[in-house]
NUGUDREN-390363 format. One record per atom (N, C-alpha, C): residue in three letters; z, x, y. Coordinates in pm, whole numbers, plus 50000, padded with zeros to 5 digits. Layout:
N
alaZXY...
//
This chain:
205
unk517054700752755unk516444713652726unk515634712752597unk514904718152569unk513274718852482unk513684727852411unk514024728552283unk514514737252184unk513124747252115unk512124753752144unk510944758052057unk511194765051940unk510474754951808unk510834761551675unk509094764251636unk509864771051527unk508394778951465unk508414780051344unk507464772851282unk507134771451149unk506964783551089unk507574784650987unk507524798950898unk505944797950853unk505594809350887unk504414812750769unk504034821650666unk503144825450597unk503164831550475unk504004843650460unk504224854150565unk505024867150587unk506344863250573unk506634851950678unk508274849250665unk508714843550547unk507844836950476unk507844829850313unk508614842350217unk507334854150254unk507604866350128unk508614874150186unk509174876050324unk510234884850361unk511354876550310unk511524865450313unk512834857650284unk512884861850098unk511784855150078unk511824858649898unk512124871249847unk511844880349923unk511534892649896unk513484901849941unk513724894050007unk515594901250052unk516194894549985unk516164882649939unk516534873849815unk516744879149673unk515374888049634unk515324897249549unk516194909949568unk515874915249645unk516464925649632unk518004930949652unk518724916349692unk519864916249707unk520564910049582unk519744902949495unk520394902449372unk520114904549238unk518974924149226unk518754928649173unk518294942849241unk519544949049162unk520054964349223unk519184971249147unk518564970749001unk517524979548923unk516324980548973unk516084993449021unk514504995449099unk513554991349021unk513524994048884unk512694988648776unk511994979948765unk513604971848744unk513484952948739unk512874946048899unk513214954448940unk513254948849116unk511714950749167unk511234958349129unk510144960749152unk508574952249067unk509314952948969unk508384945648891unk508264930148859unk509784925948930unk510004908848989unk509394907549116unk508604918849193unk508574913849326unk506834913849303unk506554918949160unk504624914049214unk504144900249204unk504974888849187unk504364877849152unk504944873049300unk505944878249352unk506014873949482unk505044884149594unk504324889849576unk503574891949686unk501824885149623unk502314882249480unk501154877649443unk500764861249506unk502364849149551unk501894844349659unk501524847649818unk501444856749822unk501244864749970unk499944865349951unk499164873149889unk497744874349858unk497024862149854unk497594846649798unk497044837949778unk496524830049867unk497334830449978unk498054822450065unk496304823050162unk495764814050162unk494494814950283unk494914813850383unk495764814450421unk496004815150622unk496144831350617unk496924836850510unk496594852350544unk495314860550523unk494474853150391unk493084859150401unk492074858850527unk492604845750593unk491804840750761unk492084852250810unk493414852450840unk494164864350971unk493404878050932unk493334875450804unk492724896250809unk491494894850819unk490934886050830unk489414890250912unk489264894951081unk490794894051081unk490444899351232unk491284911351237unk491804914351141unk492594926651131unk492024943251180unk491884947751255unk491374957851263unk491244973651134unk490264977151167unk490084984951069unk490804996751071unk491545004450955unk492215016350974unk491135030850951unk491615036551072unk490375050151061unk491495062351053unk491155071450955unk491735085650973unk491585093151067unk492525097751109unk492345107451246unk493765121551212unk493155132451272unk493985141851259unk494445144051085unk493345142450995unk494225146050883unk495325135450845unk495415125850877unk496155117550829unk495595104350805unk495635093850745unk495445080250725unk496185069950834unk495255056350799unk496835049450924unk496875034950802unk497785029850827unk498075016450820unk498745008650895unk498294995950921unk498614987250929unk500074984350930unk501394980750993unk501944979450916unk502814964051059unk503124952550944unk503544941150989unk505274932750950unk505714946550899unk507254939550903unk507814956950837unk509054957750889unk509824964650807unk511174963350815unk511964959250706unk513554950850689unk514424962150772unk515194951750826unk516364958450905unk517404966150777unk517384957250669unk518684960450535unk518594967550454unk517114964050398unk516884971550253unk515554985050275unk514784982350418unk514184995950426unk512474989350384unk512004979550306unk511254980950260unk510354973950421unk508834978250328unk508394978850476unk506374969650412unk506054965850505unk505114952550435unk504034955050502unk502514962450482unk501814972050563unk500354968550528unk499494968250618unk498064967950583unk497164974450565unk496394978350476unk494984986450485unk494144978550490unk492844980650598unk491514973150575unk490894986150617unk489694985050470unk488284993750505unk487194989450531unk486444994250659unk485134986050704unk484474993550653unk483404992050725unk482215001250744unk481745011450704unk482975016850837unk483135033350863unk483725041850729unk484255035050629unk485005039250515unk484085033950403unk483105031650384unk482285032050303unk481635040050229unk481695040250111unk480555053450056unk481755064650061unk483425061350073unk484305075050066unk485345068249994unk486275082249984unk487345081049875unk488485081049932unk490145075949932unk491155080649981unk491125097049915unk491815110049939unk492575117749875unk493245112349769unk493215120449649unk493895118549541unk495465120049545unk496465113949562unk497855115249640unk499065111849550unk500025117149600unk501215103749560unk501975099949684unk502915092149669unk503765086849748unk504865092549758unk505075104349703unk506525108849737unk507595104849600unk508645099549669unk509545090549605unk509775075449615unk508955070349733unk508865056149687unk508065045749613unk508595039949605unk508065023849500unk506845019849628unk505325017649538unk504925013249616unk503944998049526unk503954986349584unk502774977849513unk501264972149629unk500804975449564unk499264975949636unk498374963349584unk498414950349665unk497844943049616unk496824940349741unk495274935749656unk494144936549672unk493744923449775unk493754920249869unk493744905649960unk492594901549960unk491394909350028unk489944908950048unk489364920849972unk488054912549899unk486864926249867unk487514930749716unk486754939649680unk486754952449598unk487104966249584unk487524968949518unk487004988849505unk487844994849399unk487575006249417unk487785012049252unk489395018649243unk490115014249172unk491515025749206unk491545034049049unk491875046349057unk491545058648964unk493365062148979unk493245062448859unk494925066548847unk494945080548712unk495815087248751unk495825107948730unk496865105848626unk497545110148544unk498025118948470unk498415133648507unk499355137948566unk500245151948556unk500385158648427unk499605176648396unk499585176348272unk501065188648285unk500675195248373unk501315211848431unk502965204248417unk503725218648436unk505215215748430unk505585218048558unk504995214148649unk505535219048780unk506325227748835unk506445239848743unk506545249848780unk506195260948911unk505115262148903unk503875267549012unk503815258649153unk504445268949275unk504085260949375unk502365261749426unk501835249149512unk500755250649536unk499575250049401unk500465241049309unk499715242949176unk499595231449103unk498775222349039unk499045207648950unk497745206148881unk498285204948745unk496425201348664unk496605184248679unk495605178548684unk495795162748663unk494795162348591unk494645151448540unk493395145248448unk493215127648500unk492065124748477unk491685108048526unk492155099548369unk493125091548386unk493435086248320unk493185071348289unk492515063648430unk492085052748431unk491025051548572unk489995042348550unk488835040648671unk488995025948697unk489255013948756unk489304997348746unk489174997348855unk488424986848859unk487414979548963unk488274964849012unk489174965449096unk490104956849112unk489354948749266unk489884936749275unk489484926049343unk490564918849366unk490224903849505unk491234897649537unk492464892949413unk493734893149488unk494394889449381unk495304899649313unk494524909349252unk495024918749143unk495894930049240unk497014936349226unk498274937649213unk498644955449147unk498594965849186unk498884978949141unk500054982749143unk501224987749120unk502864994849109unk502455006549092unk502775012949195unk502785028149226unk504105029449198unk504785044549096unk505955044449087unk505955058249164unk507295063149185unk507275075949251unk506745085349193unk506065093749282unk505175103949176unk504015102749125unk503685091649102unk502445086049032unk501045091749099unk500135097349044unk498875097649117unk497785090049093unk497175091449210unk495915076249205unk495645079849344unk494195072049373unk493325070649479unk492395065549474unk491825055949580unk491515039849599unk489995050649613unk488835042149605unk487485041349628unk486635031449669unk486245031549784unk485205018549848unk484055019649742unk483385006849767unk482565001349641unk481254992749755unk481274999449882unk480434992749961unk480364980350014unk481834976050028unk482414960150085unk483394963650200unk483374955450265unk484934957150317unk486294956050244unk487284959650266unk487884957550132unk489394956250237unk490374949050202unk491744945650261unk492714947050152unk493884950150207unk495164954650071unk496064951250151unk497094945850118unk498584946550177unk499304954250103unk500134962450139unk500934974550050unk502184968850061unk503304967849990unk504614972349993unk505514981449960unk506034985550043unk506495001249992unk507944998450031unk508945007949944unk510445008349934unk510745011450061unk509905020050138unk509885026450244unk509555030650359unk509155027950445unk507865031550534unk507595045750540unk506205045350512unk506115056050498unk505525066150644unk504975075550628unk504675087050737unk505715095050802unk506795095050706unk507825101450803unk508455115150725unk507525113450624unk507705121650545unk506775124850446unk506615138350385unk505535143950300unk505125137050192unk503785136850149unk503665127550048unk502595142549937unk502555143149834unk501415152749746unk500005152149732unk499425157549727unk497905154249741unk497245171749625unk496345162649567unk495905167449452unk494395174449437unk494355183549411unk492315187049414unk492245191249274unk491595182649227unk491615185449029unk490675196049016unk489825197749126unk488735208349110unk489045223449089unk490395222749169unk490965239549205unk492455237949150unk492455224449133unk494045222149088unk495425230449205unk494625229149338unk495565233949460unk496265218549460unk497785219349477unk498365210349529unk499195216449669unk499165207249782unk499825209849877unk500525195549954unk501385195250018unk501935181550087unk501665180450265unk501945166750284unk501155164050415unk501825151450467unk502135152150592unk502345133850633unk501825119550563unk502495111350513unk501875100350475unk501145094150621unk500205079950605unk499745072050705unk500625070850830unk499755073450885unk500225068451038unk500595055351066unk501475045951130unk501855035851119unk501105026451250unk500555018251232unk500105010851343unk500354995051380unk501504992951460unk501924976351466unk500704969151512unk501234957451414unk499894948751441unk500834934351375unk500064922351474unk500894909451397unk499854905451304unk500734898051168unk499784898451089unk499114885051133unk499694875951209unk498464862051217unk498764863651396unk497434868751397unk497134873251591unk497364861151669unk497324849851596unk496634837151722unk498414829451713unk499184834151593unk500464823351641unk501804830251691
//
């Protein structure tokens, strides 16, 4: 009998590293901020920059966003997800948002674009209510690496490239409300996170 094995590749590399971590560091803190140099070999890795050229593009529909998403742990919950913007997402902005309550790190695979990160000034008092202010504008590229903490606001901007991200989040998200911000009117209201869309991350093995 013909035993068929299968060479790990870059995903199974960072899922192993990545439950490794988190099983022997219980501080979300620490845990979180040991795991960007491990997705920072994930980003590196050219068999995954190949694969996302064929990655399909994520389009908003119904008021919601989608991602990508290519693993999520049976143990610890965390969940290992793609954004790619073509074309069609050019010349636009995500919503100014947060994530809720989870940990999220957003590292940059393919391309460019701008991520703008908010400041909360209000006491959150007031429902339907939030002043923010722009606290930072960076022009991030392959490689470079963002930590979204819970709460945090920010929102990505195309820069007229295609642009690819792999996200990791504590959580998968869309299953629950995430905040979204209009600094103009300072209306805050909540909404489904991304829609989730399976996809393998290397199509051909």
């Amino acid at each position: 009998m013909v035993i068929e094995t299968r060479t790990q590749n870059a995903l199974d590399r960072f899922v192993s590293k990545t439950r490794e971590l988190f099983a022997s560091e219980p501080d979300l803190e620490k845990r979180w901020a040991a795991l960007a140099p491990v997705l920072a070999e994930l980003l590196a890795d050219p068999t995954v920059v190949e694969a996302s050229k064929s990655w399909p593009d994520c389009v908003p529909a119904d008021g919601r966003a989608e991602n990508l998403i290519f693993y999520e742990d049976p143990d610890y919950g965390f969940a290992v997800n793609g954004l790619t913007k073509g074309e069609a997402r050019q010349g636009g902005r995500a919503r100014i948002h947060d994530h809720a309550h989870i940990y999220t790190l957003y590292g940059v695979l393919d391309g460019h674009e701008r991520i703008e990160r908010y400041d909360r000034l209000d006491d959150r008092s007031k429902p339907d209510y939030a002043e923010i202010a722009l606290a930072s504008d960076v022009l991030v590229g392959p490689g470079e690496i963002d930590l979204v903490k819970p709460y945090e606001v920010h929102t990505e901007i195309t820069v007229g490239e295609r642009t690819v991200a792999i996200i990791i989040r504590s959580e998968k998200s869309g299953g629950f409300n995430q905040g979204r911000y209009d600094p103009e009117t300072n209306y805050y209201y909540e909404s489904l996170g991304p829609r989730q869309t399976p996809v393998e991350m290397f199509p051909q093995s």
